[in-house]
C-alpha positions in Angstrom: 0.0 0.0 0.0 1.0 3.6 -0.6 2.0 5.7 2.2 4.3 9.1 2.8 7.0 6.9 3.8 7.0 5.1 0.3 6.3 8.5 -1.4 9.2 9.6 0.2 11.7 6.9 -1.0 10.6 7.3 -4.6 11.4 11.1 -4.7 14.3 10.2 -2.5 15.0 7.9 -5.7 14.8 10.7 -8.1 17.1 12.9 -6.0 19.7 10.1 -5.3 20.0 9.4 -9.3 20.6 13.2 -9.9 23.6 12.9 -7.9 25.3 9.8 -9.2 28.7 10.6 -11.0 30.2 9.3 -14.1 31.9 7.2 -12.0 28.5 6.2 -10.2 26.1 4.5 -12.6 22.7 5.5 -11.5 20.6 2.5 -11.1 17.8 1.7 -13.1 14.0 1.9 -11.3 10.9 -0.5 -12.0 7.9 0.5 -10.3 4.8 -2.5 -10.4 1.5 -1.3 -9.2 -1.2 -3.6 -9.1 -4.7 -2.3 -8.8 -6.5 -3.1 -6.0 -4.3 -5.6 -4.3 -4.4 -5.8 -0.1 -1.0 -6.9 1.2 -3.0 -9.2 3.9 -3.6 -11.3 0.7 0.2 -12.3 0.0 2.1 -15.4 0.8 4.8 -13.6 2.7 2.2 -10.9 4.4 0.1 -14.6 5.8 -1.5 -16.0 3.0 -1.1 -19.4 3.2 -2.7 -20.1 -0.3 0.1 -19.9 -3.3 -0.7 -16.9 -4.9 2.1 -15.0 -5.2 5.6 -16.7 -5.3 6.8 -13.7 -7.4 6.1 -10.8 -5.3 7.3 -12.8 -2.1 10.8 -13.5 -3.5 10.9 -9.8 -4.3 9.8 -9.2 -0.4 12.3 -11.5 0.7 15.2 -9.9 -1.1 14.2 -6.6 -0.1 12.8 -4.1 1.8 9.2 -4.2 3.2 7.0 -1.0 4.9 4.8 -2.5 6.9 2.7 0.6 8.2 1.4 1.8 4.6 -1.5 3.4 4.1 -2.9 4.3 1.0 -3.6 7.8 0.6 -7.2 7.4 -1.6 -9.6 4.3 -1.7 -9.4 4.4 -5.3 -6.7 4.8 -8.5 -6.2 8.0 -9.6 -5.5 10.1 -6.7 -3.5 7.2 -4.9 -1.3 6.9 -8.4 -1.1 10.3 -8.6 0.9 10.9 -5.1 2.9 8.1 -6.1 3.9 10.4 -8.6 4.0 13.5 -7.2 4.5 13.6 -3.8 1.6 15.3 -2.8 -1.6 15.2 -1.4 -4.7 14.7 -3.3 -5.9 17.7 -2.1 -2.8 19.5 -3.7 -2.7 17.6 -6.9 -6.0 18.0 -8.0 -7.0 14.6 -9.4 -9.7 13.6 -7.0 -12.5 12.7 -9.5 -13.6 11.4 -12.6 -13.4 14.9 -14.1 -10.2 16.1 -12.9 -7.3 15.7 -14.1 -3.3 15.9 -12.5 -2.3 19.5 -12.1 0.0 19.9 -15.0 1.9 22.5 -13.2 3.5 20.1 -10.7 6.4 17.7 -11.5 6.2 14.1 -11.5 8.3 11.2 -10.8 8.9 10.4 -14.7 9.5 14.1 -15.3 12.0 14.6 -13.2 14.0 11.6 -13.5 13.6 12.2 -17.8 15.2 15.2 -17.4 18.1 13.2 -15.5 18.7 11.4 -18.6 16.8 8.5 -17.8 14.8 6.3 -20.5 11.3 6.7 -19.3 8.2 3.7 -20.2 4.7 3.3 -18.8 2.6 0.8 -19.5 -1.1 0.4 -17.8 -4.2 -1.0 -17.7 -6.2 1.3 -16.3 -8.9 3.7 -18.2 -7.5 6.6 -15.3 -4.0 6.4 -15.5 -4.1 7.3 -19.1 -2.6 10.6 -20.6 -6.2 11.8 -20.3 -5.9 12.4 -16.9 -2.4 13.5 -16.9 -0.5 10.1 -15.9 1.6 10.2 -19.4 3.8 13.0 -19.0 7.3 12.5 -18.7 6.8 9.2 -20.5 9.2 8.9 -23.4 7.0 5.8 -24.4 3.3 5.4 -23.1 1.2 2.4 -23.6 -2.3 2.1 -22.7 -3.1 -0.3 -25.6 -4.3 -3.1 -23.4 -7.2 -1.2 -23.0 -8.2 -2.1 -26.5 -8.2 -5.8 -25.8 -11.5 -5.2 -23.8 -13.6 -4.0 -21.2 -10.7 -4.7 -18.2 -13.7 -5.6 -15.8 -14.4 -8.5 -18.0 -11.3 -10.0 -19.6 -7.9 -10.8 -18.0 -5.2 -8.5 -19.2 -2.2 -9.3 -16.9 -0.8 -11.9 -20.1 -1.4 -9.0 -22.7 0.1 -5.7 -20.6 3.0 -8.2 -19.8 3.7 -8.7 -23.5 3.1 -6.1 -24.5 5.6 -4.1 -22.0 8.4 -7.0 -22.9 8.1 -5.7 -26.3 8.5 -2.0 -25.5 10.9 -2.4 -23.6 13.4 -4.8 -26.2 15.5 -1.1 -27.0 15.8 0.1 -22.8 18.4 2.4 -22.6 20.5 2.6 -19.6 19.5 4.3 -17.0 15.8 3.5 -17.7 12.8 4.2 -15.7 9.5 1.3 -16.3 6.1 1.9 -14.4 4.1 -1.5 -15.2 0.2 -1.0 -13.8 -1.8 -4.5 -13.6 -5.4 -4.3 -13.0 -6.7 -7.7 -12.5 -7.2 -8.7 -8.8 -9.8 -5.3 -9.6 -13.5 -6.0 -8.9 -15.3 -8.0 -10.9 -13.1 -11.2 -10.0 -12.9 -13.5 -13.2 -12.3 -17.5 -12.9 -9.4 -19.3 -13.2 -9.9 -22.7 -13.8 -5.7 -23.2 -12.7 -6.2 -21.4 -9.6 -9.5 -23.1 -8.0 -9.5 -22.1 -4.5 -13.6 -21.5 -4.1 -16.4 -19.6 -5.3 -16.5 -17.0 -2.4 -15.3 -13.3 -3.6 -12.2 -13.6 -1.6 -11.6 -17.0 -3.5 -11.7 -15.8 -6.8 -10.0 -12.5 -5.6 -7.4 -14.6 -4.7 -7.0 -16.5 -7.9 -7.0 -13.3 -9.7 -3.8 -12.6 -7.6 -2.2 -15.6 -8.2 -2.6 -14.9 -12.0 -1.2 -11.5 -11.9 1.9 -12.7 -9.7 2.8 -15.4 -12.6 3.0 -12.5 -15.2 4.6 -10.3 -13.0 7.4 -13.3 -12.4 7.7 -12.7 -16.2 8.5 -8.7 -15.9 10.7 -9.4 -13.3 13.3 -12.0 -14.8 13.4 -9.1 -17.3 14.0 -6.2 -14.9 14.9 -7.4 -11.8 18.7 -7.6 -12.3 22.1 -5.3 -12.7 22.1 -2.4 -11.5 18.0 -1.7 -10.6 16.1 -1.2 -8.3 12.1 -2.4 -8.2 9.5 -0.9 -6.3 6.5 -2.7 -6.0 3.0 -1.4 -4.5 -0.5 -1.2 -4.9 -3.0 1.9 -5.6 -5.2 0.9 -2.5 -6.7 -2.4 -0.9 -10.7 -4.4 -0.8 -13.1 -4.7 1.4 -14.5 -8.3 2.4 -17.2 -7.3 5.0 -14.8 -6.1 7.3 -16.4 -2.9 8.0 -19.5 -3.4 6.8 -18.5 -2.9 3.4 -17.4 -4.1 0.1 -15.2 -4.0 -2.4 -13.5 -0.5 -2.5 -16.5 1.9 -3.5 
């Protein structure tokens, strides 16, 4: 989950790699966000269900925050922090109809104008250019989103691929931002992960499918000189307050 601790070790990031010398390579930075994704759900967070072998090698080999909260219950002004350090209150894009204040710099932004190779690919209809998420993007992908309605097809396989492919020319140092939407409400079946037919069941399976294409990314990225960040936009609700899902 997002918090201002984790906001603050991304900007801390973009600071850090303005100050490497010739002699000091600045690393390379992956940041995975997967949409709606409650870290209580996890194999190395107390899951004891197989869902995501990926994510808890990455936990294992790194460095866990363990008092995160997300700033918003929902994607765009969460993702937007990420990016900008702010508060939603400060950076406008709190609704369907608002956008990111252009005026502010962003993550990509700054750490494009550091010389870094900058990619995004997502799978969400609000983290598009549309609602200011694209800038500082050398490349921008949102073509998933053509492959269907993501509330009624899978699209972790597809945004996988298709941000393999993008990525086959990375210059060095390069910044990726990979946004899986899947584990999203409404859960879909998957027949390889059958743990039940209770929302949390099939909320799980969705995890466990995202995890295996995110194992893919990560053979890719997750080596030399980077560094990967990986988070989620907000969490779900299973009846634990009364409530559901993240509306």
């Amino acid at each position: 989950m997002i918090s201002r601790r984790f906001v603050a070790v991304l900007l801390f990031l973009a600071v850090f790699v303005g100050s490497c010398t010739r002699e000091k390579k600045p690393p390379n930075l992956v940041l995975i966000t997967v949409d709606t994704l409650r870290p209580d759900r996890l194999g190395y967070n107390g899951n004891a269900r197989r869902v995501s072998p990926a994510v808890d090698r990455l936990a294992s080999e790194g460095v866990v925050f363990s008092n995160a909260v997300s700033v918003s219950g929902w994607t765009l002004p969460s993702v937007a922090t990420i990016f900008t350090g702010r508060y939603p209150k400060d950076h406008g894009a709190v609704d369907f109809h608002w956008t990111l204040d252009a005026s502010l710099p962003t993550l990509p932004e700054i750490l494009r104008e550091r010389g870094y190779d900058t990619y995004g690919f997502v799978s969400h209809i609000m983290l598009t250019p549309t609602y200011g998420m694209g800038e500082g993007f050398l490349t921008f992908d949102s073509s998933v989103l053509n492959v269907g309605h993501p509330h009624e097809i899978m699209t972790s396989q597809d945004l996988t691929e298709i941000a393999l492919r993008g990525m086959r020319n990375l210059k060095e140092p390069y910044f990726v931002w990979v946004h899986y939407f899947d584990p999203h409400f409404a859960y879909l079946e998957h027949p390889q992960y059958a743990f039940g037919p209770r929302d949390v069941d099939r909320y799980d399976a969705e995890i466990a499918y995202t995890d295996y294409y995110i194992d893919d990314l990560l053979k890719v990225t997750d080596r030399g000189n980077t560094i990967v960040v990986f988070t989620s936009d907000h969490g779900e609700e299973f009846g634990e307050h009364a409530g559901q899902y993240h509306y």
